[in-house]
C-alpha positions as CSV (number, residue, x, y, z in Angstrom):
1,X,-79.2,19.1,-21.5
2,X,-81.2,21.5,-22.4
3,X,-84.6,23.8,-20.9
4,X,-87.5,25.9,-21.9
5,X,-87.9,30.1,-20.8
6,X,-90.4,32.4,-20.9
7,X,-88.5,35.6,-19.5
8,X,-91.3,38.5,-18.4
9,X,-88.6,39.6,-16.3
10,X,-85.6,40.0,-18.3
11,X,-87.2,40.2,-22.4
12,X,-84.7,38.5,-24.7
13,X,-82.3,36.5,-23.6
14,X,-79.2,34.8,-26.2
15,X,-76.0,34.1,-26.6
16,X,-74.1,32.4,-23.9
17,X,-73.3,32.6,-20.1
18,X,-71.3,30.2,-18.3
19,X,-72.4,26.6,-18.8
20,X,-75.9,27.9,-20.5
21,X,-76.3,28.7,-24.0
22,X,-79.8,30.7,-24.5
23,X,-81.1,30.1,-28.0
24,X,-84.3,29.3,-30.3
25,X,-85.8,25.8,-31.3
26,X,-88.4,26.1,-33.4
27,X,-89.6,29.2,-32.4
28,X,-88.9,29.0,-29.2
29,X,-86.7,30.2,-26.5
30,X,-84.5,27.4,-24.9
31,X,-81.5,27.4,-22.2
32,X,-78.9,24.5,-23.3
33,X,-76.0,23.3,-21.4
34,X,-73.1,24.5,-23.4
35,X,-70.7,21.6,-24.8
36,X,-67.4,22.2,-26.0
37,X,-67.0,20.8,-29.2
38,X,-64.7,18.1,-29.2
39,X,-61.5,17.8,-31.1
40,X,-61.8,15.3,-34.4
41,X,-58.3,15.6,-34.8
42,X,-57.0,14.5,-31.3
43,X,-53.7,12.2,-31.1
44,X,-56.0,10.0,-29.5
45,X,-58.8,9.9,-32.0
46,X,-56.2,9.8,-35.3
47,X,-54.4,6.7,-33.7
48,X,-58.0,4.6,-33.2
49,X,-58.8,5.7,-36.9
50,X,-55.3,4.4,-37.8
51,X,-56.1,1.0,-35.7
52,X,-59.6,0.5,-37.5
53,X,-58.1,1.1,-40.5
54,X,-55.1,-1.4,-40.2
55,X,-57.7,-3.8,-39.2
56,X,-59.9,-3.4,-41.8
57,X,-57.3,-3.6,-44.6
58,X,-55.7,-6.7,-42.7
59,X,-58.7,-8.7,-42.3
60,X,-61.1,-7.7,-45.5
61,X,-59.0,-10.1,-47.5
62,X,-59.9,-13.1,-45.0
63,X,-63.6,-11.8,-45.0
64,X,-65.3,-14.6,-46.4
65,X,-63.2,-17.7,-44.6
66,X,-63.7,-15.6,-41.3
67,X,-67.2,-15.8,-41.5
68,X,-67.0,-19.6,-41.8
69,X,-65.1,-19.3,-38.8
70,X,-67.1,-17.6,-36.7
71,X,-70.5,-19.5,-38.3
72,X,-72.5,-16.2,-39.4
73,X,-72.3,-12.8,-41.5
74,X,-71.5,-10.8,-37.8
75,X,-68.3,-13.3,-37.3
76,X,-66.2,-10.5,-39.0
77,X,-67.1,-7.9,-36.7
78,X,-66.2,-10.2,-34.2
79,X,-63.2,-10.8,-35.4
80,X,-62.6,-7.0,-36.0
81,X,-63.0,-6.8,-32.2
82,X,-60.8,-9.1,-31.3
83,X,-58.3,-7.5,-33.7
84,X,-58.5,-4.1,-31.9
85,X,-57.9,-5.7,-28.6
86,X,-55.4,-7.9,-28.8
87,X,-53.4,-7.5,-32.7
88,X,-52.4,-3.8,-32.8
89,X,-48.6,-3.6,-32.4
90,X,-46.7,-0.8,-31.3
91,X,-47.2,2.9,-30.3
92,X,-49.1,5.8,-32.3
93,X,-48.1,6.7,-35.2
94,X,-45.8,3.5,-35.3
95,X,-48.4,0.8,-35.6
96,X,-48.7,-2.4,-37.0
97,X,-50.1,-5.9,-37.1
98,X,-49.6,-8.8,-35.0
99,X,-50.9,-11.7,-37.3
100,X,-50.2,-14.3,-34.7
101,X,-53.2,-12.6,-32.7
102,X,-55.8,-12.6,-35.4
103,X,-58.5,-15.0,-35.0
104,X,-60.6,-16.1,-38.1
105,X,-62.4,-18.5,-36.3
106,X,-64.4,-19.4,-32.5
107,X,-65.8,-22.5,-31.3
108,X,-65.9,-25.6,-28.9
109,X,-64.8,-28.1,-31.5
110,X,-60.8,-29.6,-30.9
111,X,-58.0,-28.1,-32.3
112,X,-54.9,-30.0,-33.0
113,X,-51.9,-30.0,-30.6
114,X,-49.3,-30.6,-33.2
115,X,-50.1,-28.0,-36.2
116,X,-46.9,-27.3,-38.9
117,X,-46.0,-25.4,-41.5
118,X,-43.3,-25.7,-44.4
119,X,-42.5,-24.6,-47.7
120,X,-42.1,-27.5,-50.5
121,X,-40.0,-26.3,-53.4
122,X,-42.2,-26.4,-56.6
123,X,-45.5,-27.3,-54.6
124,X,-46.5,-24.9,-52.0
125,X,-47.5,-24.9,-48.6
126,X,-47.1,-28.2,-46.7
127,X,-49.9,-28.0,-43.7
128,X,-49.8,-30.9,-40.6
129,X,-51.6,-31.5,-38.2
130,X,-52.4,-34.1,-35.7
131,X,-55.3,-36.8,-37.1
132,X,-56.3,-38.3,-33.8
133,X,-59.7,-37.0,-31.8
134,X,-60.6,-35.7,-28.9
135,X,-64.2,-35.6,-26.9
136,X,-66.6,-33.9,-29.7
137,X,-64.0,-34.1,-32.6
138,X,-64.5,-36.7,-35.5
139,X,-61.8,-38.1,-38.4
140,X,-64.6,-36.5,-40.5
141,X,-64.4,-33.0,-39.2
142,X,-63.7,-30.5,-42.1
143,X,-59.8,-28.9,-42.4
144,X,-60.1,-24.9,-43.4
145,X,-56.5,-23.4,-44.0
146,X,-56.4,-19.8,-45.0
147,X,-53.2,-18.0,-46.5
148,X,-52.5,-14.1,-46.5
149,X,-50.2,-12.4,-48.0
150,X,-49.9,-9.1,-46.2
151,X,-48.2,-6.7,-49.2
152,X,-51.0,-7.2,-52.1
153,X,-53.8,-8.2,-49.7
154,X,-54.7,-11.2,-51.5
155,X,-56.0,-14.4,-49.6
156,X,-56.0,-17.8,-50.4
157,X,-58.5,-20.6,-48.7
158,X,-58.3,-24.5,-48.7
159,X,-61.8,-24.7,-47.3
160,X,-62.8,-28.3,-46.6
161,X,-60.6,-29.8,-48.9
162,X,-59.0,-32.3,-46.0
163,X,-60.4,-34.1,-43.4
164,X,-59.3,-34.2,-39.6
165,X,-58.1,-38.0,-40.0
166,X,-56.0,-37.3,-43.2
167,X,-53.2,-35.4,-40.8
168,X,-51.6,-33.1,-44.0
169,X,-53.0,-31.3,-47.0
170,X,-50.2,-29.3,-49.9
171,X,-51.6,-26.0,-51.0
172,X,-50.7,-24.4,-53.7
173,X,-50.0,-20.7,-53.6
174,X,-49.2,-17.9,-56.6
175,X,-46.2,-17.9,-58.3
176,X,-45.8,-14.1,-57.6
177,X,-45.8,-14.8,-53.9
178,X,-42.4,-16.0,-54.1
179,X,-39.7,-13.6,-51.8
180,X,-43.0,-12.7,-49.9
181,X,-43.8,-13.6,-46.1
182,X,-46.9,-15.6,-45.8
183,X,-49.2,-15.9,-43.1
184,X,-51.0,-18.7,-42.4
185,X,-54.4,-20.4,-40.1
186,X,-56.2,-23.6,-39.5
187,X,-59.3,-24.4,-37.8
188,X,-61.4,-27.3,-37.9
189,X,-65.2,-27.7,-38.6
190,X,-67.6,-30.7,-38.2
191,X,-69.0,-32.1,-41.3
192,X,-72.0,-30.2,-40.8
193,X,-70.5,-26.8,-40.1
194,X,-72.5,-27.0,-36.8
195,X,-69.4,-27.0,-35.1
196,X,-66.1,-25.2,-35.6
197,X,-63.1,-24.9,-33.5
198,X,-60.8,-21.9,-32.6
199,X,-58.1,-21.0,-35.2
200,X,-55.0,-21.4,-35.0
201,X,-51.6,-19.3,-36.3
202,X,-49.7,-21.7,-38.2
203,X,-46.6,-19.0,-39.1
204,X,-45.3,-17.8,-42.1
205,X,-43.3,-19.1,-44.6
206,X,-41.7,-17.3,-47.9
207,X,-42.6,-18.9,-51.2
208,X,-39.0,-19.2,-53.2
């Protein structure tokens, strides 16, 4: 907040005085409402950097499958909000990540009731789900399964690669995995990509 002078009474005015600041803009004489400079370093301002920043390196690895999820470029931000509301573990400075409370995808479209997860010896990630339909879903609809491996922050998507009706898809995940805990989604698109249902946490599993 800030106003002009022109002092015949008192000459030059500066410095400050209570809430006022007296100064010169441009070449001329202002009064400003003085504002104390706020502390960047603030428990409270280090522990929401340390969020963003736990959510940023958590969910820039599923980047491009989240914004097939969420149907546009702005999906991630989305998702980053989400993140910062509802994933964030623990108290400052212990934080962490709740990977069951990511979302990588949003819509209207059915999920499944009955989604599972388990480890095949020798040939990855074995991924059920439940083929029947519901109102607006369709045998047809697209299967998008995304895997995330926390420690190297790599990602791997089975994008559209099974269909609603065929119940189960096997992914196969990197041999250096193995010992690691995996986390894991689903979500379910129409053929078109027009519509896309919520995601879903399928759980971990470690590769051996």
């Amino acid at each position: 907040m800030m106003a002009k002078y022109n002092s015949t009474t008192f000459g030059k005015i500066s410095g400050k005085h209570g809430t006022a600041v007296a100064a010169v803009m441009n070449g001329k004489p202002v009064i400003k409402v003085f504002t104390p400079p706020s502390n960047p370093n603030s428990p409270g301002q280090q522990a929401q950097r340390m969020k963003f920043g736990l959510v940023a390196t958590s969910l820039n690895p599923l980047r491009n499958i989240i914004i097939v999820g969420f149907g546009s470029k702005q999906g991630y931000n989305q998702a980053t909000s989400v993140a910062l509301r509802n994933a964030i573990a623990g108290t400052y400075p212990e934080l962490s990540i709740n990977y069951a409370k990511v979302v990588i995808a949003s819509g209207s479209l059915p999920q499944s009731p009955n989604v599972e997860i388990a480890y095949v010896a020798n040939s990855g990630a074995n991924v059920s789900w439940d083929s029947e339909t519901w109102t607006s879903g369709s045998p047809n609809d697209a299967v998008h399964i995304a895997f995330l491996n926390p420690v190297t922050q790599m990602a791997v998507y089975m994008a559209g690669q099974a269909t609603r009706q065929n119940g189960v898809l096997t992914a196969e995940l990197p041999a250096t995995w193995r010992g690691a805990t995996i986390h894991a989604w689903i979500f379910f698109t129409s053929a078109d990509y027009q519509l896309t249902s919520a995601s879903q946490y399928l759980g971990t599993i470690v590769p051996v």
